[in-house]
N, C-alpha and C positions, 0 to 999 in steps of 0.2 A: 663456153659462157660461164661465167661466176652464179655461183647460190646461191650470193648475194645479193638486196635490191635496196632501193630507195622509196620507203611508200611516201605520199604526202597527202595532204588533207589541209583543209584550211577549216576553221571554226570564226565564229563571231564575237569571240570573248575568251581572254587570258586564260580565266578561272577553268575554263571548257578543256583550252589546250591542255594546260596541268594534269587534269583529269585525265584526259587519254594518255599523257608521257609517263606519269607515274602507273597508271595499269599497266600497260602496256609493260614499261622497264620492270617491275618488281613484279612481274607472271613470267619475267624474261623472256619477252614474245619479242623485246625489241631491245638488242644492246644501247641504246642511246636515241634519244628523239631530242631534236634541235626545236625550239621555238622562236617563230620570230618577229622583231617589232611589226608596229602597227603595217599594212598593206592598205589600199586601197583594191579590191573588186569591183569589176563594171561588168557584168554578164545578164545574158537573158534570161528572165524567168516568167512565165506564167503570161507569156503575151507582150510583155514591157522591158524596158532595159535599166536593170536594178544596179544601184551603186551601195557599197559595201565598206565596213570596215574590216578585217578577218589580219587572223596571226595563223602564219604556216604553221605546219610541223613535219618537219625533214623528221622519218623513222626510218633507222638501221635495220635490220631483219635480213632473214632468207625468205628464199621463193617458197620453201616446204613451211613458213608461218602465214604463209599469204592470207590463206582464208582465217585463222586464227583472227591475225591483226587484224580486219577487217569487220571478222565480227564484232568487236572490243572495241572498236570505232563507232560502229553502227549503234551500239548498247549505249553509248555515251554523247554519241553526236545529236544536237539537236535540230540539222538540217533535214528536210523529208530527201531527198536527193545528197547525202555528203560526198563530197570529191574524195575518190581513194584513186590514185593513181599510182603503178611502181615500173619504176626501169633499174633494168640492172647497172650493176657496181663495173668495172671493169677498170682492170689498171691498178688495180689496190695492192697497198705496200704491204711484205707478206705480213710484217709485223702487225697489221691494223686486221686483215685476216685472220691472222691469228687470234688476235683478240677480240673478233666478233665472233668467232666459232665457239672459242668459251664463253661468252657473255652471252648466249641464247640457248633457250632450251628443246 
């Protein structure tokens, strides 16, 4: 199994995303974090079923940043509950490998 994984997260605002991509990349807990247009969310919360605007954020990383990234998530996110999810990379070309093993600390 690769080192490598995909965390994701969603936020309720651009500004928020920024915030986690740029910590995130420049403590280089994450070679690169993707943000992305507008989504809609429809999930339950609190008894009702809540509809949402949110912008993903696809993070690069390894498994051994896991907790890292997530705490740096949490520090920053302003959901009581944020989605941290990760599955691994698998299939990755060695060159892209290569270059996330440099690009993280």
């Amino acid at each position: 199994m690769s080192q490598f994984i995909q965390v994701t997260t969603t936020v309720n605002d651009k500004n928020t995303a920024s915030k986690i991509a740029s910590r995130l990349v420049s403590k280089k807990k994450a070679a690169c974090v993707q943000i992305s247009n507008e989504i809609t969310s429809l999930y339950w919360w609190q008894g009702k079923v809540e509809e949402e605007t949110e912008y993903y954020c696809h993070i690069k990383t390894s498994q051994a940043l896991f907790a890292e990234v997530s705490t740096i998530i949490k520090e920053i996110h302003p959901y009581e509950v944020p989605e941290i999810i990760a599955v691994p990379l698998v299939n990755i070309s060695p060159e892209y490998e290569s270059w996330l093993s440099q690009s993280l600390s």
